[in-house]
N, C-alpha and C positions, 0 to 999 in steps of 0.2 A: 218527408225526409227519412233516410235510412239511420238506424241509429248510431252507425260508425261516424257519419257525419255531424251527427247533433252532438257525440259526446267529444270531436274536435273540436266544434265550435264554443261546446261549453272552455274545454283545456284553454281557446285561445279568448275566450269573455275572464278568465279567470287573471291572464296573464297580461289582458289589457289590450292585447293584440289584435281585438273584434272590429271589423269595419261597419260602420251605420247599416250600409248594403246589407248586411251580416245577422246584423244584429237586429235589424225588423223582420228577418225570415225566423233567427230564433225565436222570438217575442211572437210570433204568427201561430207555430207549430204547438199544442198541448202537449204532445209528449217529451218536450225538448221544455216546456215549462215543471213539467211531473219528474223529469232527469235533473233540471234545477233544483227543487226541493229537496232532491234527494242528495244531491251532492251539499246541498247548505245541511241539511239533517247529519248527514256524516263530519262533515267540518267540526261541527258544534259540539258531538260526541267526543271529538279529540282534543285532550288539553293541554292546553298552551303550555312551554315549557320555555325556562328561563336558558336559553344558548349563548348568554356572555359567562365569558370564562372569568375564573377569580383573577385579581389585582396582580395577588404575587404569579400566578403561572405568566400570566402578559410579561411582568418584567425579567423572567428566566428566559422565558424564550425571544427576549429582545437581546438580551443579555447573551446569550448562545450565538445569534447573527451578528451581532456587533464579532465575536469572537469570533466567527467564520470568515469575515470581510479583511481583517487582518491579516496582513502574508507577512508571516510568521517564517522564518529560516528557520527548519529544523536541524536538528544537531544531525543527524543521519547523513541530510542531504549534502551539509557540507563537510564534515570532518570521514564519511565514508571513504568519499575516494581519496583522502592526504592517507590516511591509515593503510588505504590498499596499496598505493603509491611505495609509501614507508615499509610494506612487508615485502613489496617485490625489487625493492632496492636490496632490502639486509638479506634474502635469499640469492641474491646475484653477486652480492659480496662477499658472503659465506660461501657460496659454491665454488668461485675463484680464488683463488689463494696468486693476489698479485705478487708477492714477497718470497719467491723459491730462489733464492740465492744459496739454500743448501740444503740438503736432505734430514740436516740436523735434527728439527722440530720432528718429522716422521718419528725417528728413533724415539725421542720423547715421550709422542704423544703412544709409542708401542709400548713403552718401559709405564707411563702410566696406566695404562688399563689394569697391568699386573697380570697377566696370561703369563707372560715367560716369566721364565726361573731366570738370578741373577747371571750366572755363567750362560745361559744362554742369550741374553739380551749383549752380555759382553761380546759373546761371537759374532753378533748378527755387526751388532757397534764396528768392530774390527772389518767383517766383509764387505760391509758399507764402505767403511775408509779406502778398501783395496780394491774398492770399484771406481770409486773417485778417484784413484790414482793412477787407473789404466787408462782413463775414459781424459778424453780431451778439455770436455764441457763438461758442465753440472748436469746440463738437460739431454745427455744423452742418457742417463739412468734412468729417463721419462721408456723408451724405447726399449727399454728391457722387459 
């Protein structure tokens, strides 16, 4: 027998997987008996090592999948889009001014920045007036 073969057969006598057929041509061959010793030779040298894990790591990481199986609402998932909703409402409200019934508030909100001087903000006050009083509509000073 070629030795690629004898050390398959060994891998599959090791894993249980040998057939009788099998296993009387291994048992036949000396050097497939001489690859036996050596592989139990090697086994023996290696030692055994304890691969159960501690107590407490087992119930952390039971502890971790229990918490994973949980569908959990997160706060992101639901209150992101009412917030996004709610910013693009108060932007579309703020950007329309439903309430132009008079140019009045304009004035105001000029007079509050504080750029203009008083006798000037009074001019602009008065030209305002005498626009509104040529103009038919309030919203045709939209058009100016």
């Amino acid at each position: 027998m070629k030795i690629r073969k004898i050390e398959k057969l060994l891998l599959l006598e090791q894993t249980g997987e040998l057939s009788s057929r099998q296993r009387r041509a291994l048992n036949a061959c000396p050097v497939a008996q001489a690859k036996r010793d050596e592989l139990k030779a090697f086994c023996a040298s290696v030692p055994a090592i304890d691969i159960e894990p501690s107590p407490w790591a087992v119930t952390k990481i039971a502890a971790r999948l229990r918490e994973e199986r949980r569908s959990v609402v997160s706060f992101s998932k639901v209150w992101k889009p009412v917030f996004l909703t709610a910013a693009c409402l108060t932007l579309v409200v703020s950007t329309f001014d439903f309430n132009q019934t008079s140019p009045a508030p304009v004035a105001v909100a000029v007079a509050e920045v504080g750029v203009w001087s008083a006798q000037f903000e009074e001019d602009l006050v008065e030209l305002e007036s005498l626009i509104l009083a040529i103009s038919d509509s309030s919203l045709d000073i939209m058009e100016m």
